[in-house]
C-alpha positions in Angstrom: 8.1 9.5 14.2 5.2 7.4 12.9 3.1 8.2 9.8 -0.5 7.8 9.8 -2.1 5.4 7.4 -5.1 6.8 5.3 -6.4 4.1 3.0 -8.2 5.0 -0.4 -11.7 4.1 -1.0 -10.3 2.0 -4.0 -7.9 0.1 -1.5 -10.6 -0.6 1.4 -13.2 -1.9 -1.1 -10.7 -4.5 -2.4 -9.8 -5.8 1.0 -13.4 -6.3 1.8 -13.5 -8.7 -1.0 -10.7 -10.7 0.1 -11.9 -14.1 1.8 -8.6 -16.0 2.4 -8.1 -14.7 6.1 -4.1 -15.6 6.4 -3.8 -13.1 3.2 -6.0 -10.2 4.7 -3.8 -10.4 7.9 -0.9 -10.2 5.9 -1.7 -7.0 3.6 -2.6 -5.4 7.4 0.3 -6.1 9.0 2.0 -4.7 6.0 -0.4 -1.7 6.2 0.7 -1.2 9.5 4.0 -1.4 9.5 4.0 1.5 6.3 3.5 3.3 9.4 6.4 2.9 11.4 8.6 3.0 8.2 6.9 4.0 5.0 10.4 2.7 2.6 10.8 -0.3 4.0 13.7 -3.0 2.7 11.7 -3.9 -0.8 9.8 -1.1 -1.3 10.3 0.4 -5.0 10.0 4.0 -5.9 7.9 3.8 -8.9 8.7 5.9 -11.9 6.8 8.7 -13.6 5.5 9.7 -10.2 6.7 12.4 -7.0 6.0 10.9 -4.1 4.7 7.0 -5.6 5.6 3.7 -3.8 5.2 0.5 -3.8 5.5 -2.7 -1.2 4.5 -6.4 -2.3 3.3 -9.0 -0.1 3.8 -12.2 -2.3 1.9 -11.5 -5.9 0.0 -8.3 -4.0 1.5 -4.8 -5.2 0.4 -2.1 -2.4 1.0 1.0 -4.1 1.1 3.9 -2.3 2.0 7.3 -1.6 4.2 9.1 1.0 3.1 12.7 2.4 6.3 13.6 4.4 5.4 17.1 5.0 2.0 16.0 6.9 3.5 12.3 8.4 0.8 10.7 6.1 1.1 7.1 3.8 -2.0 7.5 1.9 -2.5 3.3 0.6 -4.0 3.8 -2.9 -4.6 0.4 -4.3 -4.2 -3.1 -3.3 -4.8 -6.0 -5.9 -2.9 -9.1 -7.9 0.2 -8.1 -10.0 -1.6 -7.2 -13.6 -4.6 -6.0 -11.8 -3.5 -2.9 -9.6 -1.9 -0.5 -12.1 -5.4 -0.4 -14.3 -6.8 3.2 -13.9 -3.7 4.6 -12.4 
């Protein structure tokens, strides 16, 4: 059963600003495969929040959130460790 992958505006302007091309494939592939398996070995259930995840890639915290009733991993942010919890 595979989950589709909305991304939030926050999380799609940041990976526009990312130049190093080996990273941006990266962050996609681990995008994608949030898909296939949205808790993946190394994903951490972060506290205070329902349904609030979170996947790194290196020093690159994707937080995100899982919709199990609708089959839906909604990617909220994507940023450096420090810089991805501000505002959330």
């Amino acid at each position: 059963m595979a989950f589709r992958i909305e991304v939030s505006r926050r999380a799609e302007k940041y990976l526009t600003r990312i130049r190093d091309r080996k990273l941006l494939l990266r962050l996609s592939a681990a995008i994608d495969a949030l898909g296939e398996d949205p808790r993946p070995a190394g994903s951490v259930k972060m506290s205070g929040f329902a349904d609030r995840w979170r996947v790194r890639v290196g020093d690159w915290p994707i937080v995100y959130e899982i919709e199990d009733g609708r089959l839906v991993v909604l990617v909220l942010a994507i940023a450096l460790r420090g810089e991805v919890y501000k505002g959330m």
